[in-house]
C-alpha positions as CSV (number, residue, x, y, z in Angstrom):
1,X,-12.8,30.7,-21.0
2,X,-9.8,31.3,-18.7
3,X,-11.0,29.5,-15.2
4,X,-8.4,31.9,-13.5
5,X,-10.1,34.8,-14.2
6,X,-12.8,34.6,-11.7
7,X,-10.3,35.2,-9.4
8,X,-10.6,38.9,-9.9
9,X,-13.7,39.2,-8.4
10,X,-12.8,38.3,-5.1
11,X,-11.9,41.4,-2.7
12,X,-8.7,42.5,-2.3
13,X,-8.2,41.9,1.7
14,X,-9.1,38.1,0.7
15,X,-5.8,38.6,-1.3
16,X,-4.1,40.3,1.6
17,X,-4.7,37.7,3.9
18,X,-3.6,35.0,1.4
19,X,-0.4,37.2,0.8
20,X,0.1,37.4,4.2
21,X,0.4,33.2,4.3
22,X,2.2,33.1,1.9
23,X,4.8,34.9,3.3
24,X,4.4,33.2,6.3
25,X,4.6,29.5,4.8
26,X,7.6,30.8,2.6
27,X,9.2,30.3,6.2
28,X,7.7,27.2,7.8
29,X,10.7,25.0,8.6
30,X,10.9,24.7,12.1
31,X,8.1,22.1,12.2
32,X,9.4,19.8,9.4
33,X,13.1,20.0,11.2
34,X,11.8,19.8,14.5
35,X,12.4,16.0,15.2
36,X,16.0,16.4,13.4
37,X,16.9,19.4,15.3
38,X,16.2,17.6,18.8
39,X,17.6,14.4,17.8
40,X,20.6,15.3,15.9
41,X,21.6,19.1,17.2
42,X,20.3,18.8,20.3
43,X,21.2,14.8,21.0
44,X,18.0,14.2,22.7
45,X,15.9,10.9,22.4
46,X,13.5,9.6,19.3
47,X,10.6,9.1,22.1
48,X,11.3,12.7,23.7
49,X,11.2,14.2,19.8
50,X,7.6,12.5,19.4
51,X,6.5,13.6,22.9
52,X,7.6,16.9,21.8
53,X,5.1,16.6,18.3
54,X,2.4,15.8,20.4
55,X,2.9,18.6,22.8
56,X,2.5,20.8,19.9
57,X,-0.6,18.5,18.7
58,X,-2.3,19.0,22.2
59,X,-1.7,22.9,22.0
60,X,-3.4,23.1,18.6
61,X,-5.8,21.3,19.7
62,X,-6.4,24.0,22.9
63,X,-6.5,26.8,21.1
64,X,-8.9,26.4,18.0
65,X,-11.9,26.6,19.7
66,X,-10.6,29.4,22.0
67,X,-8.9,31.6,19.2
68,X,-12.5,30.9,17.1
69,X,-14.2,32.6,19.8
70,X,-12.0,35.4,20.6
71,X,-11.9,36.0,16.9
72,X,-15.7,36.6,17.4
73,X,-15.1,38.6,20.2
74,X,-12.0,40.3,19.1
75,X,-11.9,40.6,15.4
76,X,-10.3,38.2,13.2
77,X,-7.6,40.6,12.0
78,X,-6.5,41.7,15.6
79,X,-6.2,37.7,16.5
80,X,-3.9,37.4,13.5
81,X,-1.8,39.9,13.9
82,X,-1.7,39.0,17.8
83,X,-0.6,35.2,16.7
84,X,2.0,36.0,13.8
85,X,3.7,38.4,16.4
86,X,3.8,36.0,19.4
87,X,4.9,32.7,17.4
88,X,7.2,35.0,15.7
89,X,9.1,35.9,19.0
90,X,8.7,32.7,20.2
91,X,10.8,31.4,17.2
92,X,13.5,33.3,18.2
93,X,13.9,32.2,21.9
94,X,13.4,28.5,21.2
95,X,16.4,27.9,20.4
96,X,17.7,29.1,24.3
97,X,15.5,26.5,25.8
98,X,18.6,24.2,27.4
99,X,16.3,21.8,29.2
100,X,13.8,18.8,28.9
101,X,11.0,21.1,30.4
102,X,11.9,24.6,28.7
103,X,11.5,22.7,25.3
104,X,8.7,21.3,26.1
105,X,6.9,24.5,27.7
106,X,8.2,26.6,24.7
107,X,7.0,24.2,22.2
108,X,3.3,24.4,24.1
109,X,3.5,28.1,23.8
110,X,4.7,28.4,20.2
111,X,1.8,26.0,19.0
112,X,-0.6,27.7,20.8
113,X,0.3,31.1,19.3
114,X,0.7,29.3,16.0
115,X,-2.0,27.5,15.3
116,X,-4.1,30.9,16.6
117,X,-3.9,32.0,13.0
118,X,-6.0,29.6,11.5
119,X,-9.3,29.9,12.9
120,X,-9.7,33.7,12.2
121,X,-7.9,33.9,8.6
122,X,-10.5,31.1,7.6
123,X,-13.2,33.1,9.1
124,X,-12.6,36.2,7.4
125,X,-11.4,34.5,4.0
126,X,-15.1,32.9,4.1
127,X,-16.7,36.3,5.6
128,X,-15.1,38.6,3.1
129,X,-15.6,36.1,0.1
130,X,-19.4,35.8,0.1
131,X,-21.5,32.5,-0.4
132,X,-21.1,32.3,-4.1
133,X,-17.0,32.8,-4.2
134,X,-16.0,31.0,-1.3
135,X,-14.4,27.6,-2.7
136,X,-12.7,30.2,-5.0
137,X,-11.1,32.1,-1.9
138,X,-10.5,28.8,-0.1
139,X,-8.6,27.3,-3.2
140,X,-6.6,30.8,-3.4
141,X,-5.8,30.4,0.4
142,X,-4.5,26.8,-0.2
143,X,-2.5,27.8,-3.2
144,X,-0.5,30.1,-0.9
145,X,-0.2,27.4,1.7
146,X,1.4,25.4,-0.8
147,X,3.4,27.8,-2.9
148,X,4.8,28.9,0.8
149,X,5.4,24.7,1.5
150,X,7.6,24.4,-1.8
151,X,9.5,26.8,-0.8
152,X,10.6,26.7,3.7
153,X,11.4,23.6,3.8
154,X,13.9,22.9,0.7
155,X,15.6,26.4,2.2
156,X,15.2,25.0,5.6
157,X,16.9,22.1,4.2
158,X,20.1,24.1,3.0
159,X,19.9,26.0,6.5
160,X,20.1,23.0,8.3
161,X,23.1,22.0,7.1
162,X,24.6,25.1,8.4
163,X,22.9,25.3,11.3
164,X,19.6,24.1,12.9
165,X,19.1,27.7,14.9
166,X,19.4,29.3,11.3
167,X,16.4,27.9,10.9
168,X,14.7,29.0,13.7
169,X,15.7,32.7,13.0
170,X,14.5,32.5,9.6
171,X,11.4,31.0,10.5
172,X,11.0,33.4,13.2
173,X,11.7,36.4,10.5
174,X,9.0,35.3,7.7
175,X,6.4,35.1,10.8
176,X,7.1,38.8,11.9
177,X,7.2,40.0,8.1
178,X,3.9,38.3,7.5
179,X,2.4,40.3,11.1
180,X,4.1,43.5,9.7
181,X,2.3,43.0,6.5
182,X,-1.3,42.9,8.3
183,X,-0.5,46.1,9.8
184,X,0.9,48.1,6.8
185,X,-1.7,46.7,4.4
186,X,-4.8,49.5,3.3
187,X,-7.5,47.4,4.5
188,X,-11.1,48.9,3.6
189,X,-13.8,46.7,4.6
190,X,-18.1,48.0,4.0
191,X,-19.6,48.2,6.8
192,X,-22.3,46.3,8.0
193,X,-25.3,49.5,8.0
194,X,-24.2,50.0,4.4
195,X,-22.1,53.2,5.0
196,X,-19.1,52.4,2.6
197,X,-15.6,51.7,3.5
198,X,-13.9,51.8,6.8
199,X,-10.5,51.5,8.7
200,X,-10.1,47.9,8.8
201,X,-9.1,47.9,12.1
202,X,-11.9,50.0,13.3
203,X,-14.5,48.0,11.2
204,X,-13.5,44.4,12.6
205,X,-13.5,46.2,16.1
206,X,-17.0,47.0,15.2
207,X,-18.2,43.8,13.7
208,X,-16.5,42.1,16.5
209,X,-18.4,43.9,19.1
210,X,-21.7,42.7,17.1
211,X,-20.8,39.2,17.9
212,X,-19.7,39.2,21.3
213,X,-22.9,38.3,22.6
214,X,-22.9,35.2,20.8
215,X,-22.3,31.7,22.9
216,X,-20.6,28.3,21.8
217,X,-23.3,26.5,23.2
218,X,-25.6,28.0,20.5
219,X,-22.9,26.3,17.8
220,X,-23.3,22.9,19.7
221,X,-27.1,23.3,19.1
222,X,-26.7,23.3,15.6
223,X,-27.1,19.4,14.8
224,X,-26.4,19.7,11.1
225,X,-22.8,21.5,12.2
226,X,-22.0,18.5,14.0
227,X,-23.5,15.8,11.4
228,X,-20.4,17.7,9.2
229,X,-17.6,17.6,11.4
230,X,-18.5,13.6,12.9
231,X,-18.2,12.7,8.9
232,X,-14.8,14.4,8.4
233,X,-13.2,12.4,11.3
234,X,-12.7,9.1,9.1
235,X,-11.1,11.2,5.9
236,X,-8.9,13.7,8.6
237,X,-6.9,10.4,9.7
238,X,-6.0,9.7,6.1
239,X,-5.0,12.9,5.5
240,X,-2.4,12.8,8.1
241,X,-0.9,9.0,6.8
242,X,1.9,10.6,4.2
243,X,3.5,12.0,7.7
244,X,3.0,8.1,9.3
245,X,2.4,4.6,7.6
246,X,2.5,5.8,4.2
247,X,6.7,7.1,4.7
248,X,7.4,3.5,6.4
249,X,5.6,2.1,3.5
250,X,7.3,2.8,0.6
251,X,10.6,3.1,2.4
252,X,10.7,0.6,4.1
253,X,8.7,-2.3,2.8
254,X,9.1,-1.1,-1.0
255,X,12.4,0.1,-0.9
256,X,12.1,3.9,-2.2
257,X,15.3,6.2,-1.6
258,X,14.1,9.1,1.3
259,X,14.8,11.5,-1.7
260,X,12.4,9.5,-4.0
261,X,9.9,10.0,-1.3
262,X,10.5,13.5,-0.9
263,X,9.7,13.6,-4.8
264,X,6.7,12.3,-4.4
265,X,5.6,15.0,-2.4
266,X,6.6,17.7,-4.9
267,X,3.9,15.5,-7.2
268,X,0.9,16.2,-4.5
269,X,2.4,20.3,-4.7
270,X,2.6,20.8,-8.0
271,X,-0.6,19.6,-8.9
272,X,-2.1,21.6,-6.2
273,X,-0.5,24.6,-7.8
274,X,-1.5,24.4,-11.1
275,X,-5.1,23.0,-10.8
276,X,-6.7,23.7,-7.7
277,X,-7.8,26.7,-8.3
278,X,-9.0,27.0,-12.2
279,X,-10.5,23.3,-10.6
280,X,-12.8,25.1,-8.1
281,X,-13.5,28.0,-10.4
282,X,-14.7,25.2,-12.5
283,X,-16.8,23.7,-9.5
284,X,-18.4,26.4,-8.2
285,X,-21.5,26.0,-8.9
286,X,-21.3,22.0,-7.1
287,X,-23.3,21.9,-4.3
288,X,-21.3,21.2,-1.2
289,X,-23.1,18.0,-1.0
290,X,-21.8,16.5,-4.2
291,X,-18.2,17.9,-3.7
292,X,-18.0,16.6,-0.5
293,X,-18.6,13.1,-1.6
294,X,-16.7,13.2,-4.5
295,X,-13.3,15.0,-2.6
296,X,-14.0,12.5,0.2
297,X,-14.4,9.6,-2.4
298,X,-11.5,9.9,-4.0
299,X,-9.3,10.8,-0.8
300,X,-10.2,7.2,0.2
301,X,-9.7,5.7,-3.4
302,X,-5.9,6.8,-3.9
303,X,-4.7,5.8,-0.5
304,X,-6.6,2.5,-0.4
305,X,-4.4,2.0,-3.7
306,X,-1.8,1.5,-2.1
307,X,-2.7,-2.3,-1.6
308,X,-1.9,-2.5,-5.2
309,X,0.8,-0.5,-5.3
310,X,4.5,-2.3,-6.0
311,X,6.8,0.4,-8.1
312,X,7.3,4.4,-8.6
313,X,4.6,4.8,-11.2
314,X,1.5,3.2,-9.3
315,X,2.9,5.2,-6.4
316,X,2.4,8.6,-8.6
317,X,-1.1,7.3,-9.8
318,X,-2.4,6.7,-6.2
319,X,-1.0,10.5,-5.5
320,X,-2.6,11.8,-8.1
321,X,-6.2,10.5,-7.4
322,X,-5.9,11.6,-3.8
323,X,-4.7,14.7,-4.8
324,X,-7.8,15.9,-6.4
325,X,-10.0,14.8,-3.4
326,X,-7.9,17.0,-1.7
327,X,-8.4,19.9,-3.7
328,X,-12.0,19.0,-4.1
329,X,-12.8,18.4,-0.7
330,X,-10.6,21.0,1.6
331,X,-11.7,24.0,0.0
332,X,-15.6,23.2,-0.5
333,X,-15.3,21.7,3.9
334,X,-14.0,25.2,4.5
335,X,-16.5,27.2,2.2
336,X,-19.4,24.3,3.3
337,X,-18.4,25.8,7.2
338,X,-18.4,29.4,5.9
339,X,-22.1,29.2,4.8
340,X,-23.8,27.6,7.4
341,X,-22.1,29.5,10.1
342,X,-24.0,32.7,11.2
343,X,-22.4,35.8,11.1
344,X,-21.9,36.6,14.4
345,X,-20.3,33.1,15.0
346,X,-18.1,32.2,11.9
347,X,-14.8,32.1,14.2
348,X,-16.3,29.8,16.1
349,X,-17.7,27.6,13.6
350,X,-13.8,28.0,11.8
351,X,-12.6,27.3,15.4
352,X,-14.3,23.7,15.9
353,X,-13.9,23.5,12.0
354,X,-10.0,23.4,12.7
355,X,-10.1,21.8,16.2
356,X,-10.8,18.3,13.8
357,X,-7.7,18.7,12.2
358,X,-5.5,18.8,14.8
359,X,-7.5,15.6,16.9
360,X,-6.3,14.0,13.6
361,X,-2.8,15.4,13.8
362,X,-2.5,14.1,17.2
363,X,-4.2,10.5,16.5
364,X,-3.6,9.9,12.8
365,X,0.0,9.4,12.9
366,X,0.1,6.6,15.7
367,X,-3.0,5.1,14.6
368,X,-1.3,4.4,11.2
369,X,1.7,3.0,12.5
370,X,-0.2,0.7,14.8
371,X,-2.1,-0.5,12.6
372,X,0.6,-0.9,10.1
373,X,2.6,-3.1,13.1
374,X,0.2,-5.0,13.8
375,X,-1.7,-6.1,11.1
376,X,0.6,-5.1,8.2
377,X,0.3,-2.4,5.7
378,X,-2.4,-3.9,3.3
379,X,-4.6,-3.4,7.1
380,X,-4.0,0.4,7.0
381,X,-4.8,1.0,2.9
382,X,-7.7,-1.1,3.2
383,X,-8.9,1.2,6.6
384,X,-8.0,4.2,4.7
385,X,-10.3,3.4,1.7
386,X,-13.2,2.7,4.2
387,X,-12.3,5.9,5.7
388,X,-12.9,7.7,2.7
389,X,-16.2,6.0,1.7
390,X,-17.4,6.4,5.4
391,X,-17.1,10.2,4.9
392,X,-18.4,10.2,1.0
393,X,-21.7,8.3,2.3
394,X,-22.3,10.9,5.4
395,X,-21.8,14.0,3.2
396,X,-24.0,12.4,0.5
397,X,-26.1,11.8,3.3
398,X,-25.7,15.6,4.5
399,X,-29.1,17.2,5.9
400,X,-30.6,20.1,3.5
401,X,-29.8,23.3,4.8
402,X,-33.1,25.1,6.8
403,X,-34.8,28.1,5.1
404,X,-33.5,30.1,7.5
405,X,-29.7,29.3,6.4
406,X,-30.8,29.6,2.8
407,X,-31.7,33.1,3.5
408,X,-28.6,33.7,5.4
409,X,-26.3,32.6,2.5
410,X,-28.1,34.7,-0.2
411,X,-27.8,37.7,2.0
412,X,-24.2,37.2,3.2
């Protein structure tokens, strides 16, 4: 049986929103060239570039919860077209910024609108998808994230070498196709009394009004919720290590060429592309329990490699084990968040869902390195790999899901 083929059962507006990323990663270069670009083009310090990355860290962090909410409130669609729009102007005048605090304030701004798009797209992805193809649409989602990474930054890459605002305008163009796409797109969505097909717009507006009465507090009641997202922690800060220790590590202490490192990468992509999703077709009838674990597991098993690692090929091993806890465990965390949510609050369920990530963005970097300074790098493999098994014994661990929640995932 072709594992692909389940794919066409997902609806259509699951594949507009994943085209819709696609376009918009297709773009993505301004991040990866941000440190360049303000160290080379715009001569400014290495400690002002990594103040810069964590001003952007501290914005994403800001807005998941809020743009969860509002997608509650609002609509996810409206939020998403609202964020593509605004990052995609704000592109466009970041180059102008001609001061310390202009950069700074416009980077707070862009990451902000930016990382807006993420809570709602994962909310309706998991809302349109239903219980029993969500890790499908998940895996679909992340295929488009990485088909989109392959390809901004080797272009950015090229651009740079013309000029660093080139990327910015491209970057800036992709995001404002990708909005423009949102709004031409023939969205139909049913609507909730049963009454057949709708103008998106006009449905979301709908369902939105539906779940403004909802309050976060309710989703900080919901102990199970927070059981989840307290055992992602330790696996989030070894997710963000190939940005940190793991570059210095094979650069620096085993002697790879920066281009061999880049290679590397295109291992961790190209596996993504071609397996993940006939993988989660495969998986879909796991429970979230056991995939948790086993992504989580084997997250913490290929980094904590490492220790052993002294040439190119066990380097490629240890990428390929982590790999597939990736593509296990990301898409089944995201579906695991779309069932237990209720309806009425799945943006903000995304939005806390999301909010983990970027704690990790902004601690798992200089956490690495620390550790990696101070104790040397076998200290941060070693952490990594409990990491990893910390997280696999919590979600084997995981409470059962309530009646009530069963009930709500066999009629959503």
């Amino acid at each position: 049986m072709n594992p692909w083929r389940g794919l066409g059962v997902l609806p259509r507006e699951v594949w507009y929103v994943c085209l819709a990323i696609l376009v918009n990663r297709a773009g993505t270069m301004v991040l990866p060239f941000l440190t360049l670009y303000l160290t080379i083009d715009r001569r400014l310090s290495v400690s002002f570039a990594g103040i810069t990355l964590t001003v952007y860290g501290i914005g994403s962090i800001l807005i998941a919860p809020l743009a969860g909410r509002l997608s509650d409130r609002l609509g996810a669609l409206r939020i998403m077209k609202i964020s593509l729009f605004v990052s995609g102007l704000l592109l466009f005048i970041y180059p102008f910024a001609n001061n310390l605090a202009s950069i700074l304030t416009i980077t707070a701004a862009w990451a902000i609108a930016s990382e807006a798009f993420r809570p709602p797209s994962m909310s309706m992805i998991g809302d349109l998808a239903g219980a029993m193809h969500r890790k499908a649409a998940f895996a679909l989602c992340r295929l488009a994230i990485n088909v989109g990474m392959s390809i901004g930054p080797v272009v950015g890459g090229f651009l740079a070498m013309r000029s660093f605002k080139l990327l910015f305008y491209f970057d800036g163009s992709t995001t404002l196709l990708a909005a423009l796409l949102l709004v031409a797109l023939p969205w139909r969505i049913k609507s909730d009394a049963g009454s057949g097909p709708q103008n998106g717009e006009s449905q979301i507006g709908l369902h939105a009004a539906k779940k403004s009465s909802a309050l976060y507090s309710d989703v900080l009641k919901n102990r199970r919720f927070l059981y989840f997202l307290l055992a992602m922690i330790p696996v989030e800060l070894v997710f963000f290590q190939p940005i940190a220790a793991m570059p210095l590590f094979l650069v620096r202490d085993l002697h790879f060429t920066e281009a061999g490192y880049g290679v590397l990468f295109a291992v961790n992509t190209v596996i993504i592309i071609l397996v993940e999703v006939p993988l989660n077709m495969s998986m879909s009838s796991w429970s979230h329990r056991h995939a948790l674990a086993l992504g989580a597991a084997l997250v913490g098993i290929g980094f904590g490699a490492l220790v052993f690692v002294n040439g190119v090929v066990g380097a490629v091993a240890t990428i390929v084990i982590w790999t597939f806890g990736e593509m296990i465990l990301l898409p089944a965390s995201a579906a695991y968040v779309s069932d237990v949510a209720p309806p009425e609050q799945s943006g903000a369920y995304m939005g806390l869902y999301t909010m983990g990530f970027s704690l990790a963005f902004a601690i798992g970097p200089w956490l690495g390195m620390q550790v990696m300074e101070a104790l040397g790098p076998s200290a941060v493999w070693l952490g990594t790999f409990a990491c990893g098994c910390i997280t696999a014994i919590m979600m084997w661990l995981l409470p059962k899901r309530s009646n009530a929640v069963q009930q709500l995932e066999q009629n959503g």
